[in-house]
C-alpha positions as CSV (number, residue, x, y, z in Angstrom):
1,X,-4.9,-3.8,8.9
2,X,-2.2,-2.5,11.0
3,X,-0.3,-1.5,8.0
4,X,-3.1,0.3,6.4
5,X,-3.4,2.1,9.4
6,X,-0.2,3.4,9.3
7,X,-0.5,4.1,5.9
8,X,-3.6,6.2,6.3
9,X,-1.6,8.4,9.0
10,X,1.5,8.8,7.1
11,X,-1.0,10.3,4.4
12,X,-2.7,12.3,6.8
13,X,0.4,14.0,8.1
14,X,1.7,14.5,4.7
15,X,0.1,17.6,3.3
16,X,0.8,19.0,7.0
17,X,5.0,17.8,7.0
18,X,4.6,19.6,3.0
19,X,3.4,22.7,4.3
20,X,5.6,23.3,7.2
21,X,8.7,22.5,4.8
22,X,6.8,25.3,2.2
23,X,6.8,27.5,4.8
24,X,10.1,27.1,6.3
25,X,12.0,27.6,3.0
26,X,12.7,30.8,3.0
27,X,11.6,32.3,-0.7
28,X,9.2,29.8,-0.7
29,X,6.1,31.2,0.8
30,X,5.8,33.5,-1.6
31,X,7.4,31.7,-4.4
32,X,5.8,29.5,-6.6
33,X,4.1,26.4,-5.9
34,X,4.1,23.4,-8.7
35,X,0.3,22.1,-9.6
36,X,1.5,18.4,-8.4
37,X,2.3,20.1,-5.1
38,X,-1.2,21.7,-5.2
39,X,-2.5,18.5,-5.8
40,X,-0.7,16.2,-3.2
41,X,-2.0,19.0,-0.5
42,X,-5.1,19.2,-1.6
43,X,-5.8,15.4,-1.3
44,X,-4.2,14.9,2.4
45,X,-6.2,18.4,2.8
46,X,-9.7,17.8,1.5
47,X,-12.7,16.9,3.7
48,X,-14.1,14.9,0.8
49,X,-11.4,12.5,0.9
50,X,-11.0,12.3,4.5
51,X,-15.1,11.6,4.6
52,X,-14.0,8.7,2.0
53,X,-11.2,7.5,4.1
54,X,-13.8,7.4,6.9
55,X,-16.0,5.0,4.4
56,X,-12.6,2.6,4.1
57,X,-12.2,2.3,7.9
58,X,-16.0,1.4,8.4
59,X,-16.0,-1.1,5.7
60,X,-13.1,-2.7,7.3
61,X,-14.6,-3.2,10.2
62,X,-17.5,-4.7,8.8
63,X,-16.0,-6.8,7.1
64,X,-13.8,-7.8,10.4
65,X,-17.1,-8.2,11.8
66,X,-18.4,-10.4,9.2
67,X,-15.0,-12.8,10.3
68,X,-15.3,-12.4,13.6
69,X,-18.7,-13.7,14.2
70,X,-17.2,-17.2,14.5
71,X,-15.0,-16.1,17.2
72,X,-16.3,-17.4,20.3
73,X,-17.1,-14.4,22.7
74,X,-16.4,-14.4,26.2
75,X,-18.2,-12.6,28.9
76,X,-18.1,-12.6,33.1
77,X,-20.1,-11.5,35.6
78,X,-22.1,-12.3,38.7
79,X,-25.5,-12.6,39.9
80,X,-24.9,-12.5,43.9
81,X,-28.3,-11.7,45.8
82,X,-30.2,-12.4,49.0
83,X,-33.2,-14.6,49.0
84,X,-35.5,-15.9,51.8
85,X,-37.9,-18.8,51.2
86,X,-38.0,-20.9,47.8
87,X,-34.8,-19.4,45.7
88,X,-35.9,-17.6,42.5
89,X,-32.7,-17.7,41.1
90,X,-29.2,-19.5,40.9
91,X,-26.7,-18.1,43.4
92,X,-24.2,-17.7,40.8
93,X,-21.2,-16.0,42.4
94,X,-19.5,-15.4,39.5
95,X,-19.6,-17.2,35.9
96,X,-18.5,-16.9,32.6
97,X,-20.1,-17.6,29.0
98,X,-18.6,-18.6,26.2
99,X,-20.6,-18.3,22.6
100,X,-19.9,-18.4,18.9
101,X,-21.5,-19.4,15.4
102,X,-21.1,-22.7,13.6
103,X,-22.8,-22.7,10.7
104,X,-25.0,-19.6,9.1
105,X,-26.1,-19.4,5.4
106,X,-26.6,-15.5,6.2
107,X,-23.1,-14.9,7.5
108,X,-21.9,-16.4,4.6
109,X,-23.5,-13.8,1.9
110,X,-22.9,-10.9,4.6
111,X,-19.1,-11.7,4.3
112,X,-19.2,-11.6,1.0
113,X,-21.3,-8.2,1.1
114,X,-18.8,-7.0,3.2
115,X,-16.0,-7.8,1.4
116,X,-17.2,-6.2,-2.2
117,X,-18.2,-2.9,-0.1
118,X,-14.5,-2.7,1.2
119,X,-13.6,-2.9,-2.7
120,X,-16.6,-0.2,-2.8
121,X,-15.0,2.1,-0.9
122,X,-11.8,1.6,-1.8
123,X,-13.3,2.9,-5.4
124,X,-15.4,5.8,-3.7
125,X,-11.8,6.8,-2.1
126,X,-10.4,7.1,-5.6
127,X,-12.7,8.3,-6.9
128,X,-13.0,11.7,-4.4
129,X,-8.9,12.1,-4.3
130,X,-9.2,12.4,-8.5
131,X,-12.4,15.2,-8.1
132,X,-10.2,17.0,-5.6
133,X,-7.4,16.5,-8.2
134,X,-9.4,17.7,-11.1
135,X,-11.3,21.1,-8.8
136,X,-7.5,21.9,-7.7
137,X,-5.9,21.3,-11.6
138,X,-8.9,23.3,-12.8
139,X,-8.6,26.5,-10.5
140,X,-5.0,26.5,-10.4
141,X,-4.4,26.3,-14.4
142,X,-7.5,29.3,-14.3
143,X,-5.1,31.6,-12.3
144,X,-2.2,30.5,-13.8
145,X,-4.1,32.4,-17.1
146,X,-5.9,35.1,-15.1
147,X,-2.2,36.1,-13.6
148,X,-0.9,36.3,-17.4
149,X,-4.1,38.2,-18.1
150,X,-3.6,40.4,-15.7
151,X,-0.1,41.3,-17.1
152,X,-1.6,42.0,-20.7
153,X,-4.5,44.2,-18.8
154,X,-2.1,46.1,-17.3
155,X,-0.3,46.8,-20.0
156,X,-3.5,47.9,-21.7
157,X,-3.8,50.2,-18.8
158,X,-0.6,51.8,-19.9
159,X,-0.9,52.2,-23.4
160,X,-4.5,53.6,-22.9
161,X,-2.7,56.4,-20.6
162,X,-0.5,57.2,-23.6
163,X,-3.1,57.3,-25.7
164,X,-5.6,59.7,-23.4
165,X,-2.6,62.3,-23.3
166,X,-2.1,61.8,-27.2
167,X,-5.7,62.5,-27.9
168,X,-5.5,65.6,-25.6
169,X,-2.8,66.9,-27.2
170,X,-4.2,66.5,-30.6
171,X,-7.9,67.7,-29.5
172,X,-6.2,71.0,-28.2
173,X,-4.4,71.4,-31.0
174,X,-8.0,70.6,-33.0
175,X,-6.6,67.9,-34.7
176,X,-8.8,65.8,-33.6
177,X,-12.9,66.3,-32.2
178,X,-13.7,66.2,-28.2
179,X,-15.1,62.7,-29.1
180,X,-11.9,60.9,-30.0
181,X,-11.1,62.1,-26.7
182,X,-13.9,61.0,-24.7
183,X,-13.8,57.4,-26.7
184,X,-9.8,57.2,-25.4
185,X,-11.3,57.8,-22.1
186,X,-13.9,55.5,-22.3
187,X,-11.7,53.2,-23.6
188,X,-9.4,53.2,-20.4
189,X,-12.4,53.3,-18.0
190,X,-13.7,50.0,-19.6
191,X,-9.8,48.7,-19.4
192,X,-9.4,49.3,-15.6
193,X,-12.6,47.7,-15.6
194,X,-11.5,44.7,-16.6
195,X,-8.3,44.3,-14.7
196,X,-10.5,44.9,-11.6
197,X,-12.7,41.9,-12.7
198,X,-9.1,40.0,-12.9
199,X,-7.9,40.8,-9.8
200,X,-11.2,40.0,-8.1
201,X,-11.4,36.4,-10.2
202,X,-7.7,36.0,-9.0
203,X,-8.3,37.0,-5.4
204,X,-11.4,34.0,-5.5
205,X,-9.2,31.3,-6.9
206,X,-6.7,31.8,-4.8
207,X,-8.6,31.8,-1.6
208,X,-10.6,28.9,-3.6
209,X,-6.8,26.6,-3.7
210,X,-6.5,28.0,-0.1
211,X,-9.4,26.4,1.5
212,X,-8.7,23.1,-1.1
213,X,-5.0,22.7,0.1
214,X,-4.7,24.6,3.8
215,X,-1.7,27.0,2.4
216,X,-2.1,30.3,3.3
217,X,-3.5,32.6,0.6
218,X,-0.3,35.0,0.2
219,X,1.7,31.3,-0.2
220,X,-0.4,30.6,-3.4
221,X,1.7,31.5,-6.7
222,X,1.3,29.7,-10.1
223,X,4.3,27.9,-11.5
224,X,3.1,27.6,-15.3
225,X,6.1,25.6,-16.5
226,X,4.9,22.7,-14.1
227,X,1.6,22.3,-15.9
228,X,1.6,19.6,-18.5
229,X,0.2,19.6,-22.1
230,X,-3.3,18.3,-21.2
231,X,-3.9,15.5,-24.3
232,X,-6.3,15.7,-26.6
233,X,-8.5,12.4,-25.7
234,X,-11.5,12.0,-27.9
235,X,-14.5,10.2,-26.7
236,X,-14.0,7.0,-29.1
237,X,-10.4,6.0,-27.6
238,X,-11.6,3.0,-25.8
239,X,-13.2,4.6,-22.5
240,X,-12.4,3.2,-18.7
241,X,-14.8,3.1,-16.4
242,X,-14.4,5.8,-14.0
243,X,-13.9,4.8,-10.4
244,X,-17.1,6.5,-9.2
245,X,-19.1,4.1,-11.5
246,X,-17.6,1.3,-10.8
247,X,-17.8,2.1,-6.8
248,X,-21.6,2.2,-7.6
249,X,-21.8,-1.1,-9.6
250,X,-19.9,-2.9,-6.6
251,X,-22.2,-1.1,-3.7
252,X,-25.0,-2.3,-5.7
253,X,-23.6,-5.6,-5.4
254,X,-22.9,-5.4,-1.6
255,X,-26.9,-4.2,-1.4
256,X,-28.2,-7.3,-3.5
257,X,-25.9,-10.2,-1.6
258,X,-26.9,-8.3,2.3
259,X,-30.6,-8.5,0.9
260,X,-29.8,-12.4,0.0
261,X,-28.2,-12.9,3.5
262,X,-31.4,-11.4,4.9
263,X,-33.4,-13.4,2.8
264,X,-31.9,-16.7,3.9
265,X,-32.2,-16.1,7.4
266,X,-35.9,-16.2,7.0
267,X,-35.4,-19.7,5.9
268,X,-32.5,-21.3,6.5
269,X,-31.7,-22.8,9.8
270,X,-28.9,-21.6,12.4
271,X,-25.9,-23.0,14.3
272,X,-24.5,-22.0,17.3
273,X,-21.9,-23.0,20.2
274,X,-22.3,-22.1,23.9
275,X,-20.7,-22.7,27.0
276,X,-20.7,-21.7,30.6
277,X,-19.5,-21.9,34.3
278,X,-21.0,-20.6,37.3
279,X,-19.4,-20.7,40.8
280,X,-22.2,-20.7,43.2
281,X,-22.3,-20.4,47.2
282,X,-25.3,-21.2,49.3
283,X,-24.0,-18.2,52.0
284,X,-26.9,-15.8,50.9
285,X,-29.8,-18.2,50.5
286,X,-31.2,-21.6,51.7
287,X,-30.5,-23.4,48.4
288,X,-29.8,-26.9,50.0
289,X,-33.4,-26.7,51.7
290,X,-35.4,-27.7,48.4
291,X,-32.2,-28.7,46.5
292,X,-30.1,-31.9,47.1
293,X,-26.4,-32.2,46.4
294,X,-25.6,-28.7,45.8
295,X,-21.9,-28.3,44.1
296,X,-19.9,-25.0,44.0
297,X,-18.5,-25.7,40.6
298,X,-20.8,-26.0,37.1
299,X,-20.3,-26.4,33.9
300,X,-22.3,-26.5,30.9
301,X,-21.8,-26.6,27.0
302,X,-23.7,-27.9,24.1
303,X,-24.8,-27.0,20.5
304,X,-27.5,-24.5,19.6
305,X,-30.1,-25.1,16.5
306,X,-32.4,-22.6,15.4
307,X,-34.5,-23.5,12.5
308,X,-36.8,-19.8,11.4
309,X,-40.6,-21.1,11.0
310,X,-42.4,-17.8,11.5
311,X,-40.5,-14.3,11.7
312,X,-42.4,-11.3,11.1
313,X,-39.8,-9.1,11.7
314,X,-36.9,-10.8,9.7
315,X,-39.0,-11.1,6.8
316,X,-39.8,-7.2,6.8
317,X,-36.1,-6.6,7.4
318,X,-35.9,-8.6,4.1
319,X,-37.8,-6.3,2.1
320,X,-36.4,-3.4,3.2
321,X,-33.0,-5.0,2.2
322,X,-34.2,-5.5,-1.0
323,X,-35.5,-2.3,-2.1
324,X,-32.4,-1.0,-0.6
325,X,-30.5,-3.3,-3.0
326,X,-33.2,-2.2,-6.2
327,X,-32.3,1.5,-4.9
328,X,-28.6,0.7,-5.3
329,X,-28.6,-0.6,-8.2
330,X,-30.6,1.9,-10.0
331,X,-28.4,5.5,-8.4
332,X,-25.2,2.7,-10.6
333,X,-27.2,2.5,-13.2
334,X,-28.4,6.4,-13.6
335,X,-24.4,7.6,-12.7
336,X,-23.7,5.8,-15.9
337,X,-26.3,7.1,-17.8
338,X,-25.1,10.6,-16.7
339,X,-21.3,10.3,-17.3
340,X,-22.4,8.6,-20.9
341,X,-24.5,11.9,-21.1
342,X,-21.5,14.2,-19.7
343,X,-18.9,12.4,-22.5
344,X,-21.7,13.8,-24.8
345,X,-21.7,16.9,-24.2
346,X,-18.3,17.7,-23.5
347,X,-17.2,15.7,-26.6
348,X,-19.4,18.7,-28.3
349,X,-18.3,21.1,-26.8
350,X,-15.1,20.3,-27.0
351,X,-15.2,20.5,-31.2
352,X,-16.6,24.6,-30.9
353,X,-14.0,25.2,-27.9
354,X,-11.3,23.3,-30.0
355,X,-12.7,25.6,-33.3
356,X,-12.9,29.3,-30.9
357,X,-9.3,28.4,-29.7
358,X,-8.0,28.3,-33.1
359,X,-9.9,31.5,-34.2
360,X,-8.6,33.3,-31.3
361,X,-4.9,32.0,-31.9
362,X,-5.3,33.4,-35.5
363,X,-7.0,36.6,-34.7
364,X,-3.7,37.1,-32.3
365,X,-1.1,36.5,-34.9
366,X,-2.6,39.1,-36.9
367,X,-2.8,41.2,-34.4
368,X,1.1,40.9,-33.4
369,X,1.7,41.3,-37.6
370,X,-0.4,44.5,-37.6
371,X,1.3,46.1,-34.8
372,X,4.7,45.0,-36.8
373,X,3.5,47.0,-39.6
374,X,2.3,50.1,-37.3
375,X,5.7,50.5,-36.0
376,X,7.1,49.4,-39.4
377,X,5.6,52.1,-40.9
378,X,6.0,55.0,-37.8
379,X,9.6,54.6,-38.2
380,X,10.5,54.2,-41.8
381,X,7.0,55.8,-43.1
382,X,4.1,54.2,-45.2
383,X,6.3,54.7,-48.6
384,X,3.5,56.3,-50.7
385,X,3.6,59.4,-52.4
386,X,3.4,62.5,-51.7
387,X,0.1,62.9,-54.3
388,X,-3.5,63.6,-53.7
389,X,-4.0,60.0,-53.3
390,X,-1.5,59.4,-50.8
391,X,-1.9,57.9,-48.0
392,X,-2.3,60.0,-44.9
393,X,1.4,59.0,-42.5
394,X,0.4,56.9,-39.0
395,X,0.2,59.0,-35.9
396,X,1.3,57.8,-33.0
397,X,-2.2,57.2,-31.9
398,X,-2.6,54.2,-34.2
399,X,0.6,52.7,-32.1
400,X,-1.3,52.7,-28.9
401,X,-4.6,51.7,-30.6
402,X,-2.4,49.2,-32.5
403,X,-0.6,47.6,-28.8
404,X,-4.3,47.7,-26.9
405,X,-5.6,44.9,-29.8
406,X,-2.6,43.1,-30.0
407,X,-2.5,42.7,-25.9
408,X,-7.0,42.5,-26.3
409,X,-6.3,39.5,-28.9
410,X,-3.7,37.8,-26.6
411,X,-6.4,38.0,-23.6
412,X,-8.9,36.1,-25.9
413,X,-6.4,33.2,-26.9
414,X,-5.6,32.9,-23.1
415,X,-9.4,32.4,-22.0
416,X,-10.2,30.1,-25.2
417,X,-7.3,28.2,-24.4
418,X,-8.0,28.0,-20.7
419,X,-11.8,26.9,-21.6
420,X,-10.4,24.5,-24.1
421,X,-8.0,22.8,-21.4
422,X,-11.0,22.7,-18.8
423,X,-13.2,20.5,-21.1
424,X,-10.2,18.4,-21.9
425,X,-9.2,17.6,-17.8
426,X,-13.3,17.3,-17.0
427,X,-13.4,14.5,-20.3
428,X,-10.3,13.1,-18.8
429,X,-12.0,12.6,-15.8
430,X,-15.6,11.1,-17.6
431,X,-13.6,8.5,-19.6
432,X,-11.4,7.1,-16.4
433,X,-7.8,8.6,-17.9
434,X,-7.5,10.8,-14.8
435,X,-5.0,8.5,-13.6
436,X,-2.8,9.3,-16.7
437,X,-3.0,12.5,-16.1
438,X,-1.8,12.2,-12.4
439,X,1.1,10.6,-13.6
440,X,2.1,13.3,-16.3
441,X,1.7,15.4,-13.1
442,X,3.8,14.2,-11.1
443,X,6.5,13.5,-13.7
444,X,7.0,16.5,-14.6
């Protein structure tokens, strides 16, 4: 016990030793900050988990409990008073009892309640550090894209400028209408648009890894060569239970053998052990008046049996045990049921994001090999005649058009990819591999 404890403070110091050293390395609050870094904060960080380690400690205790109830108990104290005429009372000066179970067919199943809800939340504890692993993978991979975005957008930004001041020179000279103009315009307006929308959505997953890890929000700066390839699992590679489900089953179990322990008290009998001494003094009352051979010294000790013929009470606490066991073991059976229905849907969705992700991907390359043949052509011309049906030569409008799709198309692969690697982690997670994935992690 003592050595868990120890454990459990180590692990609470951890994320706050990680941070200090962050922070005292010069470069390094602003640097970059690896997603298994993230991760190890974020789980010495996170309420969630703490609230779970909180769970640990209680079951340990109850089981401890459980243990201890054959301990015998000692207790002291002193019933010292004045009386005057026929004593009421023994004039116990000081004494000392001395109690503990023998033999209870209750204790028994409550130790064993006690003992699967320690491996209960032990479960419910892994189960919260891999959420807060999977929330701070998922946000930090997000702005690890939206930073990249937000590159490409501003580069948009930059190649729409040069393409306002192209179509203002060629609408002045009347080569082109006022609309081309105002669509060039447009075009930027709905650009700077965009990056504002990135920079906001960057902004609120930063502050989001903030309050998930305790770093500082200027401290928070993607590293994207320290995120691994997330695998593509598929839903028919032997799932593991997750460690949420199986915390449920267990809990379930700890209901159902309390509400047996409660059910046996109501009917099984009870044995108990009890001794005590009192040291009593005859200075305060007339006790040798109406008693004969008083002693100072007493000492008594024998065996308690308690055999239940009619409890009311005991046999309500009974049924309340029992629903509370029925309750139990219907909220296991129903987070099944939903992760079954989760691995479902994501298993679906995962075939259209896996589909969009390889359309974008495509619509990209062609992009990048259109641009190639805009500047292709700008420099060395489009090599058709110089007849009526010749081609009209590329202006340098088209390359600016040409560089706003090819960076447009590049924004698109980022966010299918992005949505594709989110349903990946959360079907990680459903089919109990987020342990693998922790290890890729932190291997890298």
């Amino acid at each position: 016990m003592r050595e868990k404890e120890n454990a459990n403070s180590v692990g609470t110091l951890a994320p706050v030793l990680m941070a200090l050293a962050v922070m005292a390395t010069p470069g390094l609050v602003r640097g970059q900050v690896s997603l298994a870094t993230m991760v190890d904060m974020a789980q010495g960080h996170s309420t969630v988990v703490k609230l779970a380690e909180a769970d640990v400690h209680k079951a340990d205790a109850l089981l401890a409990q459980t243990h201890d109830a054959y301990i015998p108990t000692l207790t002291i104290g002193s019933t010292v008073g004045y009386s005057k005429g026929f004593p009421t009372g023994q004039p116990s000066v000081a004494n000392a009892q001395l109690q503990s179970l023998v033999l209870s067919y209750s204790e028994r199943q409550y130790a064993r309640a006690a003992r699967t809800g320690v491996k209960a939340a032990d479960l419910a504890l892994k189960e919260a550090r891999e959420q807060v692993a999977l929330d701070v993978s998922t946000a930090y991979i997000e702005l690890d894209t939206v930073n990249i975005e937000l590159d490409a957008a501003r580069q948009q930004e930059s190649f729409t400028g040069r393409l306002v001041s192209i179509e203002q020179e060629r609408s002045e000279a009347g080569v082109d209408s006022l609309s081309d103009l105002l669509q060039a315009r447009l075009t930027g307006a709905q650009l700077r648009l965009k990056r504002l929308h990135l920079e906001t959505r960057a902004a609120t997953l930063a502050k989001q890894l903030s309050v998930l890890t305790g770093m500082p929000v200027g401290g928070i700066s993607t590293n994207h060569a320290s995120i691994p390839e997330i695998p593509a699992i598929k839903a028919d590679e032997a799932p593991q239970t997750t460690a949420g489900i199986e915390a449920a089953n267990l809990l379930a179990q700890s209901k159902q053998l309390q509400a047996h322990g409660d059910d046996l008290a109501t009917r099984r009998p009870q044995i108990a052990f009890g001794a005590q001494y009192n040291y009593d003094s005859n200075e305060l009352n007339n006790y040798t008046t109406y008693f004969n051979n008083f002693t100072p010294n007493n000492v008594a000790f024998g065996i308690e049996f308690q055999i239940p013929i009619f409890d009311r009470a005991q046999h309500d606490k009974a049924r309340q045990s029992a629903a509370e066991a029925l309750r139990a073991t219907v909220e296991a059976e129903q987070a099944r049921q939903q992760n079954d229905v989760q691995i479902q849907s994501l298993t679906g969705n995962l075939r259209e994001l896996d589909a969009m992700a390889e359309v974008a991907s495509l619509k990209q390359q062609i992009a990048d090999e259109q641009l190639k043949t805009v500047l292709a052509e700008l420099e060395l011309g489009n090599g058709a005649s110089s007849g009526a049906a010749a081609q009209p030569q590329l202006s340098p409008k088209a390359e600016q058009l040409a560089r706003i799709d090819q960076s447009q198309k590049l924004q698109d692969a980022l966010d299918a990819g992005f949505d594709l690697s989110k349903a990946r982690l959360s079907l990680l997670k459903a089919l109990g591999h987020m342990e693998d994935w922790l290890n890729e992690l932190r291997s890298k």
